[in-house]
DOMIKOL-418847 format. One record per residue (C-alpha): y, x, z; chain. Coordinates in pm, 1 decimal. Layout:
! DOMIKOL-418847
Y,X,Z,A
...
END
This chain:
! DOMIKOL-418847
11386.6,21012.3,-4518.4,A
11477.1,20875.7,-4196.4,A
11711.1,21012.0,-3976.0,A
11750.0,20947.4,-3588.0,A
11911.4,21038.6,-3293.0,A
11941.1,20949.4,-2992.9,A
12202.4,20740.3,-2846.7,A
12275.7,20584.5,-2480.3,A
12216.6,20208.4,-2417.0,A
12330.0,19995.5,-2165.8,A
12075.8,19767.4,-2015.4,A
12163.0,19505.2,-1749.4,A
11945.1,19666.4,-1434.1,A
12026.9,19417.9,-1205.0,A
12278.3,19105.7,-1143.2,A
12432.0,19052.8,-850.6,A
12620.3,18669.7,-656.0,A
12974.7,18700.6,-729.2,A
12995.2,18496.9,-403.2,A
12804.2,18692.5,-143.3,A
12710.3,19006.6,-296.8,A
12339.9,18965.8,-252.6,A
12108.1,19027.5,-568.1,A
11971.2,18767.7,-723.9,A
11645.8,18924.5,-910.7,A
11335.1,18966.0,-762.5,A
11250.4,19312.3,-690.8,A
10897.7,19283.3,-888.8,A
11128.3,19172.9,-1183.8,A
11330.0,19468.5,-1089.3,A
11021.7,19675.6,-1135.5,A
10854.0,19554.7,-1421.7,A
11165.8,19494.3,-1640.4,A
11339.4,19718.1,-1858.1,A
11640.2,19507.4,-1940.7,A
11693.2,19218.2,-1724.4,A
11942.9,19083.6,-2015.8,A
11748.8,18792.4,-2054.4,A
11675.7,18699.9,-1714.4,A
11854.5,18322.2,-1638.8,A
11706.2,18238.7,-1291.1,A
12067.7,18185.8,-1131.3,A
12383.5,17957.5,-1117.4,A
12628.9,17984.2,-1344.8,A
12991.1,17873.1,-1310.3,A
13197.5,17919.1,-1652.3,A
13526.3,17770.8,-1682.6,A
13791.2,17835.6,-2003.7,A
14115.0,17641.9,-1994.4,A
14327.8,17574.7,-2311.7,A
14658.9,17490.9,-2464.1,A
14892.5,17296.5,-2207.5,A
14712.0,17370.3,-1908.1,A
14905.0,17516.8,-1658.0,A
14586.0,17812.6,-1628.6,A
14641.1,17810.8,-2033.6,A
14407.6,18094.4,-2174.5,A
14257.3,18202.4,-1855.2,A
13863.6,18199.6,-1845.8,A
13652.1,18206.0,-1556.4,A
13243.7,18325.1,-1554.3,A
13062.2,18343.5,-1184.8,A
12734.6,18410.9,-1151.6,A
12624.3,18240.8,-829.0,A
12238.8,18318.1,-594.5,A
12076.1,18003.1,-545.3,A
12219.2,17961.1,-205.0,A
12575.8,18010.8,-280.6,A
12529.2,17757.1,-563.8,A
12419.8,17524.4,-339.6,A
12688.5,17582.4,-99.9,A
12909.2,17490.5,-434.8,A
12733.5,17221.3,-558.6,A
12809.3,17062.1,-159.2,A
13154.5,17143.3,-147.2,A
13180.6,16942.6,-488.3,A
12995.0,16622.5,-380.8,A
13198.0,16665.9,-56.9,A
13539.6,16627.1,-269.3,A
13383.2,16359.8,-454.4,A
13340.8,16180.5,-128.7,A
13717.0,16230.1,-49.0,A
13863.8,16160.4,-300.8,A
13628.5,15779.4,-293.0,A
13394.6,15881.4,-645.8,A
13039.1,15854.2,-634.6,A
12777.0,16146.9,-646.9,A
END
């Protein structure tokens, strides 16, 4: 005999630029997906520092739209630039 009930889920309904606010999923994806755990079209920014750092422990996850990441991704090469590395 099986026995069920029913119990509350959390599904991801939508995922939103930890820069700008904006969402980053489609609204037809929106629509036509339950669970948008598995969607992956967006920047990620993931940073964990360890023993003897002076941020020792602290872990960092952003989740970027495609035009914030860019705006990233320039600011970056830009350092580069200053501080003389290549790109």
């Amino acid at each position: 005999m099986k026995i069920t009930a029913n119990q509350p889920v959390n599904v991801i309904t939508d995922i939103c630029c930890d820069a700008c606010g904006a969402t980053v999923v489609p609204e037809f994806q929106k629509e036509h997906r339950e669970n948008l755990d598995g969607f992956n079209e967006f920047g990620v920014l993931h940073a964990s520092y360890g023993y003897g750092s002076d941020q020792d422990g602290d872990s960092f996850h952003f989740d970027l739209c495609e035009t914030c990441f860019k705006e990233l991704l320039d600011r970056v090469k830009s350092l580069r630039a200053f501080h003389g590395l290549n790109s």
